[in-house]
N, C-alpha and C positions, 0 to 999 in steps of 0.2 A: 571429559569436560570440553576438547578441542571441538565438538560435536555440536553439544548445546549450544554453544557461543553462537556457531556459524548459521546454525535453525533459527535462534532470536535475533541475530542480524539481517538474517534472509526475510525474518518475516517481519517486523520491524520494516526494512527498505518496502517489501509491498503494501505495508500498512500505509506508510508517507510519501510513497513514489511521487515523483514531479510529472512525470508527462502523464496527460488527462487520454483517457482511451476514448475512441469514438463512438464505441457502441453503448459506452454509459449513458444514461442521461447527464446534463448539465443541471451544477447546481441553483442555477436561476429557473429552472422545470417549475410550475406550479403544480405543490402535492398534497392531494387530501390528506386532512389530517384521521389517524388509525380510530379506532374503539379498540380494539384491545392491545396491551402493553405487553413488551418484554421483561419477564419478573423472573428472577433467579429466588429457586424457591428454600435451598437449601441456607438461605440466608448468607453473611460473610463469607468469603471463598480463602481467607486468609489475612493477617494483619499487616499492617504496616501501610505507608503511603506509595502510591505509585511512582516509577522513576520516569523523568521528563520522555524520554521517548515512548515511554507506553502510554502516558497519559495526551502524548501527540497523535497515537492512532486514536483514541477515544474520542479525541477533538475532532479529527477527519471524521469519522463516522455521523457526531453531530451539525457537523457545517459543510462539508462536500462529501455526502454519499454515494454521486455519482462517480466521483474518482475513486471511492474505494472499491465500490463493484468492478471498477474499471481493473484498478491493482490486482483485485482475487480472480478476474478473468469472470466474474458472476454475469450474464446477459438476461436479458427481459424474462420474465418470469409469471407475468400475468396471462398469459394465452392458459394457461392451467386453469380448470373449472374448481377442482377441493383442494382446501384451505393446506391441507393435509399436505400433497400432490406439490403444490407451491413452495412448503415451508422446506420439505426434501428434496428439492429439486434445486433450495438456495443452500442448501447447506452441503449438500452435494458436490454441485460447483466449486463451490468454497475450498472444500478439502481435495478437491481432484483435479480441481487447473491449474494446479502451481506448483513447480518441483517443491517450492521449502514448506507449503503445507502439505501435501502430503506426506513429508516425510514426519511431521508433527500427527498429524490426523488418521483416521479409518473410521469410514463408514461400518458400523457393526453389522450383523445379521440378527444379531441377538435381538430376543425380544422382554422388553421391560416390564415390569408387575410392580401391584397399587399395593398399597398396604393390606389389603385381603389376597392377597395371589394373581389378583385377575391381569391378564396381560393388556397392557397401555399400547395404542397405537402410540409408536415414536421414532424417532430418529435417535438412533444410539452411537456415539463418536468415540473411540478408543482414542488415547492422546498416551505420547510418546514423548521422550526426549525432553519436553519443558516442565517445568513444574506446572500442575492442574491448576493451581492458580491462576496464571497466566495463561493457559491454555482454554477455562472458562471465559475470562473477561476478552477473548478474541473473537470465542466464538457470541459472544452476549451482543460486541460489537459489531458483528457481520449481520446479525440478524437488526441490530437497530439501521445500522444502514441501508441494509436492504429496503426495510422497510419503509423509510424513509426516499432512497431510490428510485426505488418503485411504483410507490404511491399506494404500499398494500395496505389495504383495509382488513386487520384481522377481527373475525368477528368474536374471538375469547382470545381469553389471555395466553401467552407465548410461555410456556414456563422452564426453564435450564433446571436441572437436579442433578443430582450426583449418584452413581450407583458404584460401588467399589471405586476406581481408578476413572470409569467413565466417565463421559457429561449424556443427560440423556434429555434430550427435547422434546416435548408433548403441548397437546392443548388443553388447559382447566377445563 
């Protein structure tokens, strides 16, 4: 449990970090606003209300997404031509520039299948250590920030699912 504690405090402090990184954009950036949304498909990820510090990274993500990119180490992301290309490339980041997500995260290898078998282009994330709860609503939040950050224009919808213990990202 000494474990847990110390992953939701580590990732928590980079959720909320005070100093602003330089290679974020600033939250005064003017940013197109998206066509397609971030939608967690698998409906509720679990009950009850959020505790004040997770619901302060939620807040960061909506009103300075360039200090959160800054916190996860995430940098520019648009020089990428498919939508695709971009969306692994942020999530990527995410889990792999920072000691306390990584020890939360992994990038899969695995590949995801639709309700007929057929295999999903996706980004598949093993989560460790935190409850999947919380480990969905981080990753739901990296990608609004981003998106937000960055100024992406997704042309369909972002969708978060669930596959066993995973979280697996695709495009509707």
């Amino acid at each position: 449990m000494k474990t847990e504690a110390y992953i939701r405090k580590h990732i928590r402090k980079i959720l909320l970090e005070e100093t602003e990184s330089s290679d974020a954009p600033s939250k005064k950036t003017k940013r197109p606003q998206t066509t397609g949304k971030i939608v967690t498909k698998s409906g509720a990820v679990g009950s009850g209300n959020w505790s004040g510090k997770v619901k302060g990274a939620a807040l960061l993500a909506e009103t300075d997404p360039g200090k959160l990119m800054g916190n996860l180490k995430v940098s520019s992301v648009n020089a990428q031509k498919n939508q695709f290309a971009i969306l692994e490339n942020i999530l990527r980041q995410a889990v792999e520039n920072t000691e306390e997500m990584s020890e939360v995260y992994k990038i899969l290898k695995a590949t995801a299948k639709d309700k007929d078998g057929n295999a999903l282009k996706s980004v598949n994330i093993g989560v460790d250590i935190i409850p999947y709860r919380n480990a969905h609503k981080y990753i739901e939040w990296t990608l609004v920030g981003a998106t937000k950050a960055f100024g992406i224009k997704w042309a369909t919808d972002v969708i978060l699912d669930k596959a066993g213990s995973n979280i697996v990202v695709y495009f509707k």
